[in-house]
Residue frames as a rotation matrix with the C-alpha (Angstrom) as fourth column:
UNK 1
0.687 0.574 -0.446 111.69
0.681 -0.723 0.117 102.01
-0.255 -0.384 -0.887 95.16
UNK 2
-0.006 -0.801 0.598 113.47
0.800 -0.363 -0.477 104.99
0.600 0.476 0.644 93.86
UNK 3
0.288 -0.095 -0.953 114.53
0.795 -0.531 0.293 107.75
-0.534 -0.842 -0.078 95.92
UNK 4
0.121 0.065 0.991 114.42
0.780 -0.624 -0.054 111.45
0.615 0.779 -0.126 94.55
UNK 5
-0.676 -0.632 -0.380 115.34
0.736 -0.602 -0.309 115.02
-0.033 -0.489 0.872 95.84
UNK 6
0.291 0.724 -0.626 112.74
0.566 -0.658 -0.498 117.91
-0.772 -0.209 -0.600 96.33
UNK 7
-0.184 -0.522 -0.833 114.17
-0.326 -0.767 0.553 119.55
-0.927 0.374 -0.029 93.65
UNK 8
-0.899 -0.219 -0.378 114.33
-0.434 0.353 0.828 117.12
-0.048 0.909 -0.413 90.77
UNK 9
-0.286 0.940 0.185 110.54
0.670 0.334 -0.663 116.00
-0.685 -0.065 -0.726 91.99
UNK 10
0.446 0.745 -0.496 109.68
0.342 -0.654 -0.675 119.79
-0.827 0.131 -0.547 91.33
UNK 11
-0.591 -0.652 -0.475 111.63
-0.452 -0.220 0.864 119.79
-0.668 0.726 -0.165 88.01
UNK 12
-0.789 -0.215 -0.575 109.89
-0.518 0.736 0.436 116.67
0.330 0.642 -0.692 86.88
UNK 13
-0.759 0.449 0.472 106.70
-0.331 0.357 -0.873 116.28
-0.561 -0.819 -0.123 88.58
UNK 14
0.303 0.690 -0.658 104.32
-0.942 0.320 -0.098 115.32
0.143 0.649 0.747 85.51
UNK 15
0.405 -0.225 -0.886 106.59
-0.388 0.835 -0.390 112.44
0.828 0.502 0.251 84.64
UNK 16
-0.985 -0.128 0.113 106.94
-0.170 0.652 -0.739 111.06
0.021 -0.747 -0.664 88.71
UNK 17
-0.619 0.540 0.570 103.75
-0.508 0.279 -0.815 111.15
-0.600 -0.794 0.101 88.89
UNK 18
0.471 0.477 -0.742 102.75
-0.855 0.453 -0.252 109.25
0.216 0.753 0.621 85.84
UNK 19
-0.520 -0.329 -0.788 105.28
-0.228 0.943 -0.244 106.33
0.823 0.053 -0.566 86.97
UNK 20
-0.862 -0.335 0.381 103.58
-0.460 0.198 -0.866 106.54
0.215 -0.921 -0.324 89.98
UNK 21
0.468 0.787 -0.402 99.92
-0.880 0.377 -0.289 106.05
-0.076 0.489 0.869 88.14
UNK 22
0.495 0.235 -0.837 101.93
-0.639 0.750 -0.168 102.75
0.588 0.618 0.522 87.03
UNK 23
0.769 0.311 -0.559 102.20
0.094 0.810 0.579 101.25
0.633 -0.497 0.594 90.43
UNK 24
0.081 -0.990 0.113 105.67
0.473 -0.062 -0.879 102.85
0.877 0.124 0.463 91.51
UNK 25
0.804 0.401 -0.440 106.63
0.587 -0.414 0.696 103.79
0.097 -0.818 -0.568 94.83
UNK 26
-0.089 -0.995 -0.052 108.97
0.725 -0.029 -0.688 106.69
0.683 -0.099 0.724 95.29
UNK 27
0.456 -0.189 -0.869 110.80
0.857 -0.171 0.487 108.58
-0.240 -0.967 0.084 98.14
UNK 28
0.770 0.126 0.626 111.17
0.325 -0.921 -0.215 112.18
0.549 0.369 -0.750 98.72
UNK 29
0.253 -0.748 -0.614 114.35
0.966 0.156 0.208 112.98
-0.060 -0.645 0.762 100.04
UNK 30
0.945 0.158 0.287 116.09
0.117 -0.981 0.154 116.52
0.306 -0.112 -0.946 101.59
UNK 31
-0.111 -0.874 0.473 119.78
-0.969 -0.010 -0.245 116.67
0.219 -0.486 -0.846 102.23
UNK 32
-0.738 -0.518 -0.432 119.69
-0.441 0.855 -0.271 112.84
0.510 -0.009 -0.860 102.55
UNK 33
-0.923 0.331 0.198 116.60
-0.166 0.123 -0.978 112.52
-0.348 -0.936 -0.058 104.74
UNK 34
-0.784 0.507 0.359 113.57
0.548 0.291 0.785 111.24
0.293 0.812 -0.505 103.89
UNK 35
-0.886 0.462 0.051 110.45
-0.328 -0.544 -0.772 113.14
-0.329 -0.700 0.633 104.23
UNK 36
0.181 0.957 0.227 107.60
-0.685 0.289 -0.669 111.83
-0.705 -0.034 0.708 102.35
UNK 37
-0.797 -0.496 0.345 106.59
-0.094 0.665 0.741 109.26
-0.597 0.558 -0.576 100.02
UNK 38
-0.516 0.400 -0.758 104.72
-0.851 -0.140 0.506 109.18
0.096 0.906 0.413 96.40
UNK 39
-0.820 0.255 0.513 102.50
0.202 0.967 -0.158 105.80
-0.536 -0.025 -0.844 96.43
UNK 40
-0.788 0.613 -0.058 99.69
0.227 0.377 0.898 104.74
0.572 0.695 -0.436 93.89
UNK 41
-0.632 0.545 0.551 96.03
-0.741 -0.633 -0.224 105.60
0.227 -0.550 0.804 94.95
UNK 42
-0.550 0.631 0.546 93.80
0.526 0.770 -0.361 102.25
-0.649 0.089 -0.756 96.43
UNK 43
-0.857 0.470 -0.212 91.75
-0.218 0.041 0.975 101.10
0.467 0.881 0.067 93.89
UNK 44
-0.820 0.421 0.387 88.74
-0.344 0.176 -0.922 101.00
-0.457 -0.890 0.000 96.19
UNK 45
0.145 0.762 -0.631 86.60
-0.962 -0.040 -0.269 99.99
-0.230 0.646 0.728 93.63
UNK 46
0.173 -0.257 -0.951 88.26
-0.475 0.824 -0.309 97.43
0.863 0.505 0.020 92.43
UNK 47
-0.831 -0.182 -0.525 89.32
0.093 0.886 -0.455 95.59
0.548 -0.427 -0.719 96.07
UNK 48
0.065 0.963 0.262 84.98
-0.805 0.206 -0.557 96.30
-0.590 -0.175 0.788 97.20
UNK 49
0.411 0.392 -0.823 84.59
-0.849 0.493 -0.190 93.67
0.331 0.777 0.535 94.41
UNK 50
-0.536 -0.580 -0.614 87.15
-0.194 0.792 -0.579 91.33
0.821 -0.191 -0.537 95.37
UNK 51
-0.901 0.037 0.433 85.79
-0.433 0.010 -0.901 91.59
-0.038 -0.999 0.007 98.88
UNK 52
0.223 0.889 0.400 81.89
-0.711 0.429 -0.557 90.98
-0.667 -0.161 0.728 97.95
UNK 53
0.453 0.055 -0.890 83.27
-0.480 0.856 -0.191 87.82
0.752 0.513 0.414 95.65
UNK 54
-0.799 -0.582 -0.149 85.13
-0.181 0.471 -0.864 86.74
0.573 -0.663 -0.482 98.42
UNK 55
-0.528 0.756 0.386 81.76
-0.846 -0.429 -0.316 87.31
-0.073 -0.494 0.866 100.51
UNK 56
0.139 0.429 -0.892 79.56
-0.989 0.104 -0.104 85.66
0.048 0.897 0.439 97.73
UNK 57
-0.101 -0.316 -0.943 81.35
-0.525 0.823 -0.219 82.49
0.845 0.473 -0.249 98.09
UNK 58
-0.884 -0.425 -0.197 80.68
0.071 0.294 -0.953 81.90
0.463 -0.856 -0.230 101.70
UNK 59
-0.803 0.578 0.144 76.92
-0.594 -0.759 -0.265 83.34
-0.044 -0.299 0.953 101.81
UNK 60
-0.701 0.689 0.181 74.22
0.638 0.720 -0.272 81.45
-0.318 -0.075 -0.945 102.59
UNK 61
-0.913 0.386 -0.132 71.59
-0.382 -0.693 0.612 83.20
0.145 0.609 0.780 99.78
UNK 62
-0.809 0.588 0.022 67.86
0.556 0.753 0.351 82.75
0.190 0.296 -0.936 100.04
UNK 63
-0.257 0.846 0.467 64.58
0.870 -0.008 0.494 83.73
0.421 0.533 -0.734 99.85
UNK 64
-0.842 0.135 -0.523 63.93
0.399 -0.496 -0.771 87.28
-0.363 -0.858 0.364 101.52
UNK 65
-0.602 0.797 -0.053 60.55
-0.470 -0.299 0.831 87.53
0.646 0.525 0.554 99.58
UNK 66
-0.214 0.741 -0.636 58.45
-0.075 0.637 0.767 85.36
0.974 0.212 -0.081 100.54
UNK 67
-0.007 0.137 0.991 56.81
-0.781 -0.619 0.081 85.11
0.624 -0.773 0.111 103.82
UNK 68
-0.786 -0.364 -0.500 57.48
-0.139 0.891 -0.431 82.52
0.603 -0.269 -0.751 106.14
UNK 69
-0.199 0.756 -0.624 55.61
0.131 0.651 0.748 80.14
0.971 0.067 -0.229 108.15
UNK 70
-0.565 -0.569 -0.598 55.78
0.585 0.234 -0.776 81.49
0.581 -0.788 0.201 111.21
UNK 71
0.464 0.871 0.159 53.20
0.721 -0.476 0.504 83.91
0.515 -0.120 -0.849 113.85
UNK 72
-0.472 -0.873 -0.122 54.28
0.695 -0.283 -0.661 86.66
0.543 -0.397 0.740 115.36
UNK 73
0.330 0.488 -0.808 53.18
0.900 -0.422 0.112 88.70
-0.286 -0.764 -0.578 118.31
UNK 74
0.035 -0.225 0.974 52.89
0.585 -0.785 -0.203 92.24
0.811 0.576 0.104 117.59
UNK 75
-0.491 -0.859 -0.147 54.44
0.596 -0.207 -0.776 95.11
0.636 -0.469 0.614 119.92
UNK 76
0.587 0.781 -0.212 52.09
0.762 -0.445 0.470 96.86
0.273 -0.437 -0.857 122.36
């Protein structure tokens, strides 16, 4: 993690935030103190997907056409 000054961010802020597009985390620092921190954006696309394959592999799939064999009392 790299630690930076408020200053040399706002000197250089294209080229933090392009390392930070490539997965980098850095720290914003004031007189020695931290105050905030730069972090990649979730890929919420990409970890939905993981999640419904993860899903997928555990689901019990089946017919939801077809009509089953069953009567049913209707709601008065």
């Amino acid at each position: 993690m790299e630690k930076i000054n408020v200053s040399t961010l706002r000197e250089n802020l294209a080229a933090y935030i392009s390392k930070v597009k490539k997965g980098q985390v850095i720290t914003i620092t004031s007189h020695g103190h931290e105050l905030a921190m730069l972090v990649p954006a979730e890929k919420k696309h990409e970890k939905s997907k993981s999640k419904l394959k993860a899903l997928g592999k555990t689901a019990n799939i089946g017919d939801i056409l077809s009509s089953i064999d069953e009567d049913w009392e209707a709601m008065k």
